[in-house]
N, C-alpha and C positions, 0 to 999 in steps of 0.2 A: 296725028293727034286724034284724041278719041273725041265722039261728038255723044252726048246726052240730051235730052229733052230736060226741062226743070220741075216736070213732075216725076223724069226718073230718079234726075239731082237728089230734089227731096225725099224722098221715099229710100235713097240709100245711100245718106251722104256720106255716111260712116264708112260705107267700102268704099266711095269713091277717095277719100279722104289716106283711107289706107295705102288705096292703089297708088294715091300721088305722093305717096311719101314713099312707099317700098319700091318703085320704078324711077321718080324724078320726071314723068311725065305728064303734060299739064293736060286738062280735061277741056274741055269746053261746052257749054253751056246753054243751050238754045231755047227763042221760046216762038211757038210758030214758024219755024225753020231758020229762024234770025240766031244768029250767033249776039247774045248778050253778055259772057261774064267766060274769063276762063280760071278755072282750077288751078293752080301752079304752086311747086315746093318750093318754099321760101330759101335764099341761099343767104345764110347767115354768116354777118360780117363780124368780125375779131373785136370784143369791148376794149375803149380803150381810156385813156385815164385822163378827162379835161382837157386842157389846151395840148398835153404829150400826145403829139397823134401817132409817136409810135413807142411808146410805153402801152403792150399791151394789156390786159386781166386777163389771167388764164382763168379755164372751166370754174376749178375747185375754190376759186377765190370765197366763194359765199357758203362754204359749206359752216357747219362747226366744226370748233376747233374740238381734238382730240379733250380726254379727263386731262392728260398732263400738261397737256399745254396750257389750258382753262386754268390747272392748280398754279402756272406757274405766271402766265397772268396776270391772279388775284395776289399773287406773294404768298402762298398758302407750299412752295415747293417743299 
């Protein structure tokens, strides 16, 4: 695991932020040689629908809907 100071942290959070998304590798965080806080890629769990704990929501649930679907809808088909 890589080790950072938190005034490197700060100063470049943005590539560390990158690196732990584009690797999966968590960073860690030191201040004074003390390990304080570590970096890590968040491992995203499946939404799922109230009490149905396996009725899942796929990705595109929230997207908008197509012109034809909207027209059809409104009753406007």
């Amino acid at each position: 695991m890589k080790s950072v100071t938190s005034t490197e942290a700060k100063a470049k959070l943005n590539a560390l932020l990158a690196q732990v998304e584009k690797t999966g590798v968590p960073v860690t965080i030191t201040t004074h040689g003390r390990a304080v806080a570590v970096l890590s890629p968040i491992t995203r769990r499946p939404r799922t629908f109230g009490q149905l704990r396996s009725l899942q929501i796929p990705d595109w649930f929230d997207e908008p809907l197509s012109e034809i679907e909207l027209s059809a809808w409104e009753g406007q088909e």
